[in-house]
N, C-alpha and C positions, 0 to 999 in steps of 0.2 A: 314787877312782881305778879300783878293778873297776867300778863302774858305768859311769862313762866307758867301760873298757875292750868289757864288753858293748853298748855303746850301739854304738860303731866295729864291730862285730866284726858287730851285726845290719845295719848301713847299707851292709856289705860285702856280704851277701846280699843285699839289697832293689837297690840302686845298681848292682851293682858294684864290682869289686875297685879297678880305677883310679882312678874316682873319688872313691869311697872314699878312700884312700889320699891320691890330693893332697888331699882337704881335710880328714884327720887330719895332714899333712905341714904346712899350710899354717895350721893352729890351736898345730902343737907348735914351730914354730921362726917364722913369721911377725911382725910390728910390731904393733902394735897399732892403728895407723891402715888396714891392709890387713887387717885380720877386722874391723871398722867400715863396714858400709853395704857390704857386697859386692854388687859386681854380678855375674849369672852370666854373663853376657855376655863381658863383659871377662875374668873369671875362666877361661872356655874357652877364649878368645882367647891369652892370659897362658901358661896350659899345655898347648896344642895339644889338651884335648878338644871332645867333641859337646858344642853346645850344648844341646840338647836333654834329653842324658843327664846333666848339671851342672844343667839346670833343675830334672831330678825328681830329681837327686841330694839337692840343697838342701831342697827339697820334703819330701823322706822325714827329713833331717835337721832339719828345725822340728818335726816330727811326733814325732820319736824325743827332743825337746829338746837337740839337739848346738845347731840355732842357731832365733836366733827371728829370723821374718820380719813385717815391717814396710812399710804403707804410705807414704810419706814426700811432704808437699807442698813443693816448690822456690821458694825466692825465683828469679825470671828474670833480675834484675839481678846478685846474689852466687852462687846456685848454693846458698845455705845450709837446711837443713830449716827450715822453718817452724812444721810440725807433723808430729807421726808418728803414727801408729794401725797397729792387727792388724786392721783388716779398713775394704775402702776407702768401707763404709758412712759410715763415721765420718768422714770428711774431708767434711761438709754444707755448710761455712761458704760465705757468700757472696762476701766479703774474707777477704785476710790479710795482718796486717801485719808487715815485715819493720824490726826495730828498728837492724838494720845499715845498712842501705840508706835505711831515713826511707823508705819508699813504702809504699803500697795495692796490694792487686795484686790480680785477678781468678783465680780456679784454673780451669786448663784441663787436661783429662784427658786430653790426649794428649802435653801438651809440658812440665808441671809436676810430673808424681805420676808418681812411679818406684816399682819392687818390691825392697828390698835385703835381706840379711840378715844380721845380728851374728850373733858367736860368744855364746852362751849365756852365764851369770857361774858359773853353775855347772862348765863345762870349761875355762872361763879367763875370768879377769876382768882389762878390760883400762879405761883410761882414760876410753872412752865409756858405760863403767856409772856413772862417778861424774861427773855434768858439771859438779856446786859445785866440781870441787876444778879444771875447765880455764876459761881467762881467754877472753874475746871471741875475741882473736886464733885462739888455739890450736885452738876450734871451728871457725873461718872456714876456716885453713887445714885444717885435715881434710875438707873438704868435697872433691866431685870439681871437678877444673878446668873452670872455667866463663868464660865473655865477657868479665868484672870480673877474671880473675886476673892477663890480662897489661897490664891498664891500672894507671896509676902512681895512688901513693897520694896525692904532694904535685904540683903542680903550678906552676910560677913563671911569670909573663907579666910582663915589662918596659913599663913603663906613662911616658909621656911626660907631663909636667905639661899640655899641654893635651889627651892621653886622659883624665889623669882630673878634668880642671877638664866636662869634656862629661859623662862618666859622672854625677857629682854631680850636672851639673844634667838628668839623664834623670831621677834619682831625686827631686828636690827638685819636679819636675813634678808638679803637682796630676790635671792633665790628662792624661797617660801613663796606659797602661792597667800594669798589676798585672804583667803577665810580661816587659815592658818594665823595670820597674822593676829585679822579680830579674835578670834575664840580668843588668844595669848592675853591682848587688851579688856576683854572683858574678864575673865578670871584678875587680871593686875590694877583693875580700878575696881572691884567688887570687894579688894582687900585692902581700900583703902575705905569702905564702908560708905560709899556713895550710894545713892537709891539706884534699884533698878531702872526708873524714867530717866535718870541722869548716864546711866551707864548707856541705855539705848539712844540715846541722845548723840555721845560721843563719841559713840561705833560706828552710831548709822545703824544701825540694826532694829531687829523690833525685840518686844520685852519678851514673848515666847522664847527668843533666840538666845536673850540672856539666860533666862531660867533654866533653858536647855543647856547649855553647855559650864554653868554653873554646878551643876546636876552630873553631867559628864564626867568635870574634872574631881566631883568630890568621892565616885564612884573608882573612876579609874586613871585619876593621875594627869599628867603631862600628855602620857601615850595615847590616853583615851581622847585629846585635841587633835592630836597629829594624824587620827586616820577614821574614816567614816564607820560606821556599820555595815557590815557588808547585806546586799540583796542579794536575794535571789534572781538568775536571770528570765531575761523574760520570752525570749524564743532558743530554746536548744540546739547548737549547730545541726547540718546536715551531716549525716557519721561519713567517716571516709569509701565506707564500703557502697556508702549509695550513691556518692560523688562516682566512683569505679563505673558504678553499672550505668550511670546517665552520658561516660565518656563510650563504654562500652557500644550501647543500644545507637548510640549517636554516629556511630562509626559503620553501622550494620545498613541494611539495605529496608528502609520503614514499609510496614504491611501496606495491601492494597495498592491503586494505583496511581500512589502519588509520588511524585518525582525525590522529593526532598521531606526530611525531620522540620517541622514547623517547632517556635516555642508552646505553643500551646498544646499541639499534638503529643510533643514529649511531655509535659507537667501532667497531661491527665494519665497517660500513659504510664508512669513513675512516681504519681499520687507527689506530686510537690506543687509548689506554686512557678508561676510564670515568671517571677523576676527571679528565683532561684536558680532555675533552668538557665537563665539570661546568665546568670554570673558564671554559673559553673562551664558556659562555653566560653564564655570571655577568658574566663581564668586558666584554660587550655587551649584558649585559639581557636575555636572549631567556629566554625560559621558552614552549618548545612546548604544553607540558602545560594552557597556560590560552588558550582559545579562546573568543573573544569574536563569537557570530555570532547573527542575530535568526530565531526560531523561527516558522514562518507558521502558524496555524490552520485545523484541515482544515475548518472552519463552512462551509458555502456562505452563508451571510448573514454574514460573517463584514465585509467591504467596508462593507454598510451599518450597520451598527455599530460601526468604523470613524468612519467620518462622523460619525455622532449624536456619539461622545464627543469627536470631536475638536473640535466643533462648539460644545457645551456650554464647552469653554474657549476656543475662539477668539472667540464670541458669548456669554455666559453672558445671562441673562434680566435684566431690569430688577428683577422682585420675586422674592422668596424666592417657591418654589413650597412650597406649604401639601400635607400629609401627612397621613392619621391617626395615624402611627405620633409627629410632633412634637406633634398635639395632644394626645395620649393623655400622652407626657412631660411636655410642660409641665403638664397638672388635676395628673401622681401630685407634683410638685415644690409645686405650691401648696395641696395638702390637707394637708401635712407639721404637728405641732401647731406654733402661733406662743410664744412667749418673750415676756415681758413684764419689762423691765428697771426697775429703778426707779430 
């Protein structure tokens, strides 16, 4: 207790006497779920100080061991920590998964990982030091209120015997794709008044996902399961007319003294991109780059030899023309030694 007492008494120098103060005020008479995951945000907000000066209030207080601060990653679905570390090195993971909710989630460092700070167990020890002895529940709700808190936990949908004779056979469809399937499952256990944790449970889905399509079918039906919302797209074809003029300009003789259309020469030329240009020749064949043209010889006798060999295959001679170089082959081929078989 003098330690403690020293500890308030140094945070009153360093802090501030005010701030100090409410958050000795606010450790000695407060709940135990409001010294769990403090925000200083809120915390200033709460009792009309500077944010600022509660920032480094808190600050000097992790420091001095009043409270420990803590990184903390958020489910986006519940709002529930995930994970928590002292320093936000440690939050690497590429998933995480929230065992409340049944989902996968990605961490994003601006809308998932919060800065809070507990009260110490050494200045008081409150609930969230021992978290074997708190139930599912009792975590959940101690969390800040989040998107999931004011949606309902069970949910009933009144189902008509030929809703669910249709449902059944979405499901019994071989042919249905897989999320077709679950939406059918969730609307047909939602009407047997299962909670939603239990519905996501036996989907495999997360609770968002029930609510969503619980919400779908009570909006628009059966039909509103069997087909997305549609978007908007997200790059606008090339028009035909400008496909035209890229087979066009491609076929033409390009400015300046370059031999051949490069892709990059045409995209700037035609204000498109380079893999479009790439497609639209692929998709008609063209390939600039391969030019097929016949090379003349600077010979000045180049003409009459010419002739001679064209001559030789349009006329060829009646007899083999006799060589030294054939004579000479054929004696080395016949002085070879002979083999004698028996």
């Amino acid at each position: 207790m003098a330690e403690a007492t020293a500890l308030w008494e140094l945070l009153r120098q360093t802090a501030g006497p005010s701030v100090a103060d409410a958050l000795k005020s606010a450790v000695e008479t407060g709940s135990d779920r409001s010294l769990n995951r403090v925000n200083p945000l809120a915390f200033a907000a709460e009792r009309g100080l500077n944010e600022e000066a509660v920032i480094g209030a808190l600050v000097h207080a992790a420091r001095l061991g009043l409270f420990d601060m803590s990184w903390n990653m958020l489910c986006p679905g519940c709002g529930g920590v995930l994970e928590s570390a002292a320093a936000l090195k440690a939050l690497n993971r590429d998933h995480y998964f929230c065992a409340f909710c049944v989902q996968d989630n990605e961490p994003t460092l601006d809308q998932l990982v919060e800065v809070t700070f507990t009260v110490n167990p050494r200045i008081r020890r409150i609930g969230a030091h021992d978290p074997s002895t708190l139930t599912r529940t009792r975590i959940h709700r101690g969390a800040e209120p989040c998107e999931s808190a004011g949606m309902a936990r069970t949910v009933s949908l009144l189902l008509s015997a030929q809703h669910c004779a249709d449902l059944q056979g979405v499901i019994e469809d071989r042919g249905r794709p897989v999320k077709h399937v679950q939406r059918a499952q969730i609307i047909l256990l939602s009407a047997e008044r299962l909670p939603v944790l239990e519905i996501a449970k036996r989907v495999g889905v997360s609770r968002p996902m029930v609510w969503r399509w619980q919400q779908r079918f009570a909006e628009e039906g059966i039909e509103g399961l069997l087909r997305d919302k549609t978007r908007p797209p997200g790059i606008p074809p090339v028009p035909q007319a400008k496909v035209h003029a890229v087979v066009e300009r491609t076929l033409r003789e390009p400015p300046g003294a370059v031999t051949h259309w490069t892709g990059r020469a045409m995209a700037k030329a035609m204000g498109l991109s380079l893999r479009t240009i790439q497609r639209i020749w692929a998709a008609h064949k063209l390939q600039p780059h391969r030019i097929r043209t016949f090379k003349r010889s600077n010979d000045p006798d180049f003409a009459a030899k010419l002739d001679d060999v064209v001559g030789l295959y349009m006329n060829p001679p009646a007899t083999r023309p006799w060589s030294p170089s054939t004579r000479k082959a054929r004696s080395r081929r016949s002085t070879g030694p002979s083999r004698v078989f028996r």
